[in-house]
C-alpha positions, 0 to 999 in steps of 0.5 A, spaced: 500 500 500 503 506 498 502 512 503 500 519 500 504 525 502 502 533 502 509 536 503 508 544 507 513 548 506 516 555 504 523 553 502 524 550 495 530 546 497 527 542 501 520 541 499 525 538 492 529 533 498 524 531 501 520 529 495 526 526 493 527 522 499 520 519 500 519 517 493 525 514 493 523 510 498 517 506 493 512 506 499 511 514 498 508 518 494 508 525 494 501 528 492 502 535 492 506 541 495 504 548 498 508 554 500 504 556 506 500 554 511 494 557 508 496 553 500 497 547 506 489 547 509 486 547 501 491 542 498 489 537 505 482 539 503 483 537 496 487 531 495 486 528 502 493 526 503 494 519 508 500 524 512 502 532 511 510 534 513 508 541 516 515 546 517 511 550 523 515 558 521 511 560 514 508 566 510 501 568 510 499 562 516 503 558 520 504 551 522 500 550 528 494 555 525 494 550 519 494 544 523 488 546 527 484 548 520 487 542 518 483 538 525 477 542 524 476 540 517 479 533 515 483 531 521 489 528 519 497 525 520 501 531 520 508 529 522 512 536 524 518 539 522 522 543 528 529 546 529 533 543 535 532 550 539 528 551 546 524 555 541 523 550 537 521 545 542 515 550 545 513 551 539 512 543 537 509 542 543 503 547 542 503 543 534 502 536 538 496 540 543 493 543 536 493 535 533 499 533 530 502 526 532 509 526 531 515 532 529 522 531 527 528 535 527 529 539 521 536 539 519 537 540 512 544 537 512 542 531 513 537 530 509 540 532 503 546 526 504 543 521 501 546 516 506 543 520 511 540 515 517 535 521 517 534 519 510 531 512 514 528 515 520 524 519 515 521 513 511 519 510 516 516 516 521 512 517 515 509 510 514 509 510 522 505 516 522 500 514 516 497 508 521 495 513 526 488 517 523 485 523 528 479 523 528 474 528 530 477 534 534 481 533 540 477 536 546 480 540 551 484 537 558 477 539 563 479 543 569 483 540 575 477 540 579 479 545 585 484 542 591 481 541 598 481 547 603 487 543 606 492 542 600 497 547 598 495 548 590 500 550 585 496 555 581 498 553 573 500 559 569 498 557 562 500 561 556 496 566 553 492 561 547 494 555 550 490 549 549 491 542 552 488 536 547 490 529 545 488 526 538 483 522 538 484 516 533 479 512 530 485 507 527 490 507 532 497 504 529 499 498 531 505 494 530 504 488 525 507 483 528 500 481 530 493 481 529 490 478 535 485 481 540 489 484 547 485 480 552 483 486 558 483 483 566 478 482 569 479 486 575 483 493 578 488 492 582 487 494 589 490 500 591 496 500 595 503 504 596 508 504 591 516 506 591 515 510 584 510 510 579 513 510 572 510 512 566 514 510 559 512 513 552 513 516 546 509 518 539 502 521 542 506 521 549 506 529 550 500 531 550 498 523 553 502 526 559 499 532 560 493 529 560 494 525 565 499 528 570 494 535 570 488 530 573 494 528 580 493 533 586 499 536 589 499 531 595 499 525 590 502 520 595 509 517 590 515 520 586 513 519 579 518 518 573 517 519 566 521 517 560 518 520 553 522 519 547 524 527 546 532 529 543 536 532 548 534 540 547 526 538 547 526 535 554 527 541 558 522 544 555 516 539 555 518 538 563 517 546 564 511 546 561 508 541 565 510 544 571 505 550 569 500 546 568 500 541 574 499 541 581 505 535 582 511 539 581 514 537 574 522 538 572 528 535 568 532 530 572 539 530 574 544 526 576 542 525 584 536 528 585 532 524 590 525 522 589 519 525 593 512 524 593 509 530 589 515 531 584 516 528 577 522 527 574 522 527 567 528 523 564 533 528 560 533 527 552 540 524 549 541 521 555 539 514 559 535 515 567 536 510 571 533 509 579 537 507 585 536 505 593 541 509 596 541 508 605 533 508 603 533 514 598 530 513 591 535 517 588 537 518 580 543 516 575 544 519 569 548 515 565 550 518 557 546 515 551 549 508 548 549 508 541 548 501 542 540 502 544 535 506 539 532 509 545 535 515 548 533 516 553 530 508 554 523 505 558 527 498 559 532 502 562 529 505 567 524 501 569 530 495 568 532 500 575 527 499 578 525 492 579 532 491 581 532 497 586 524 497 588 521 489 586 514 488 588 514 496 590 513 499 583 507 502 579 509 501 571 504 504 567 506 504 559 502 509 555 502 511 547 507 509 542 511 507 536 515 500 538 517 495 544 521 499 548 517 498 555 515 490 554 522 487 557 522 493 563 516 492 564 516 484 564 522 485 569 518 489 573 512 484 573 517 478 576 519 483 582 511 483 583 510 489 581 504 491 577 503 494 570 497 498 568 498 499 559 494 504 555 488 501 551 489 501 544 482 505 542 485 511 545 492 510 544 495 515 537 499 510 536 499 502 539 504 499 539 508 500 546 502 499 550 500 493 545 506 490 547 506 490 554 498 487 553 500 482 549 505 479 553 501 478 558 503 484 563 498 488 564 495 489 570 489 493 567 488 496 560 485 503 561 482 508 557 487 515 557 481 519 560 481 515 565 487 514 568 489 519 572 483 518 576 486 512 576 492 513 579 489 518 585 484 511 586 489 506 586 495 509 589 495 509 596 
């Protein structure tokens, strides 16, 4: 099946490479080309593309305007392209709120090398990304209901426009090694403390997050860790913004930071995050990225940490995204006799991590993303 492309960009130049690049592939085919925004929400309407690659700095409408016409009108994949900047990763993240699935790093260089490994990152992203079809518009994150008179409240200071929503799938991806039904447990897990709870994600994971971690009242009862699949200079970005618009507090972790009830600690992109007991103190290593692993940072790594730190006391939780990375952490986790709870897939951007851990047969319960946070305040004591 070839996957049809609508190409949204200002520069000639790389409108002309990346045409190149995704035809080349065979499995791609380039349908059209806009140089605006504007141009952009018209062709999406006209040639109803599978996935459109939007630059996000543009002429006449830029492209987080163009994906919210695009969601409103005809709701579909766009994979964003972003510099490796502070700014650039602020601005991805309003595109992933306005609705779309997933970015990349625009580095013209690499793509213009016909050996480039960014050549292969981008076939398969498109192909990746062309499984996972929005649906209707998102809906807003509802209201953090108001904390009890005896709770200190963070208050959120949102940024002016801001607008906090997931893509709702009606076709999420799945990974194709199968195609059998994920079986759902029975019965929710009986609510009881936990060391850490660990939340592991990638594409769809940001706004996913957000949806959940904004449901968590300040006294949430245990340290969180998160990792998402993010680069080096997207992360410090994406734990700010967290931390306004959360009650927990939300930061980037760094190498010795220890673990509390309340905190989350985002793992830092580039980098591997690993969780250890030290004198009865969950603590945090960072360890450089290996080149050896696809992932960095990388879920098994650290919830690998975590059933060798805290066996039987962990709560591991895999949310949306491309791939595996998750299901041998998680199964480590598992034999400690620690407890797994997954994303189900209807409400997954992409079911492939989640599906993974279901159908190994790790999780505890499979959960819709609306109802997790609130699971969360239920079933962790």
């Amino acid at each position: 099946m070839t996957v049809s492309v609508l190409v949204v960009d200002d520069s000639g130049f790389f409108r002309k490479r990346l045409t190149e690049i995704l035809t080349a592939s065979g499995q791609i085919k380039v349908v059209g080309a806009a140089t605006n925004g504007r141009e952009g929400v018209e062709l999406a309407e006209k040639l109803r593309p599978d996935v459109i690659t939007m630059d996000y700095e543009m002429p006449v409408m830029d492209g987080i305007s163009a994906v919210r016409e695009i969601m409103r009108k005809h709701p579909t994949p766009v994979l964003m392209f972003s510099s490796l900047t502070y700014e650039g990763a602020r601005v991805t993240l309003d595109a992933l709120e306005a609705g779309a699935v997933d970015f990349l790093p625009k580095n013209f260089e690499e793509i213009a090398r016909d050996t480039s490994q960014l050549q292969k990152i981008l076939i398969q992203r498109i192909l990746d990304v062309a499984g996972s079809r929005p649906g209707a518009r998102s809906a807003p994150v509802a209201p953090r209901p108001a904390a009890p008179a005896t709770e200190p409240r963070r208050e959120p200071v949102e940024r002016a426009g801001s607008r906090l929503h997931r893509p709702v799938t009606t076709e999420p991806r799945k990974d194709p090694a199968t195609s059998e039904p994920v079986r759902k447990p029975a019965r929710k897990t009986a609510a009881r403390h936990y060391s850490v709870v660990a939340i592991g994600t990638s594409t769809g994971g940001p706004v996913a997050l957000q949806k959940v971690l904004t449901a968590l009242p300040a006294s949430f009862p245990a340290p969180i860790v998160l990792v998402q699949h993010m680069p080096a200079s997207f992360t410090p970005a994406f734990a700010e913004r967290l931390n306004k618009l959360c009650r927990i507090e939300v930061r980037q972790a760094e190498d010795g930071d220890v673990l509390r009830p309340g905190l989350a600690l985002l793992a830092p992109g580039g980098k591997q995050m690993m969780i250890e007991s030290r004198g009865g103190q969950a603590k945090v290593r960072i360890l450089p990225g290996d080149d050896r692993l696809n992932y960095k940072p990388c879920v098994d790594v650290t919830f690998g940490s975590l059933a060798r730190s805290f066996p039987g006391k962990t709560l591991g939780l895999i949310l949306t995204g491309m791939g595996s990375d998750g299901k041998e952490g998680c199964r480590m986790m598992k034999q400690s006799g620690s407890v797994i709870w997954s994303q189900d897939e209807k409400s997954s951007v992409i079911y492939g991590m989640p599906m993974a851990v279901a159908k190994a047969g790790l999780s505890d319960e499979i959960l819709a993303l609306e109802d997790i946070g609130a699971r969360l305040v239920e079933g962790v004591s």
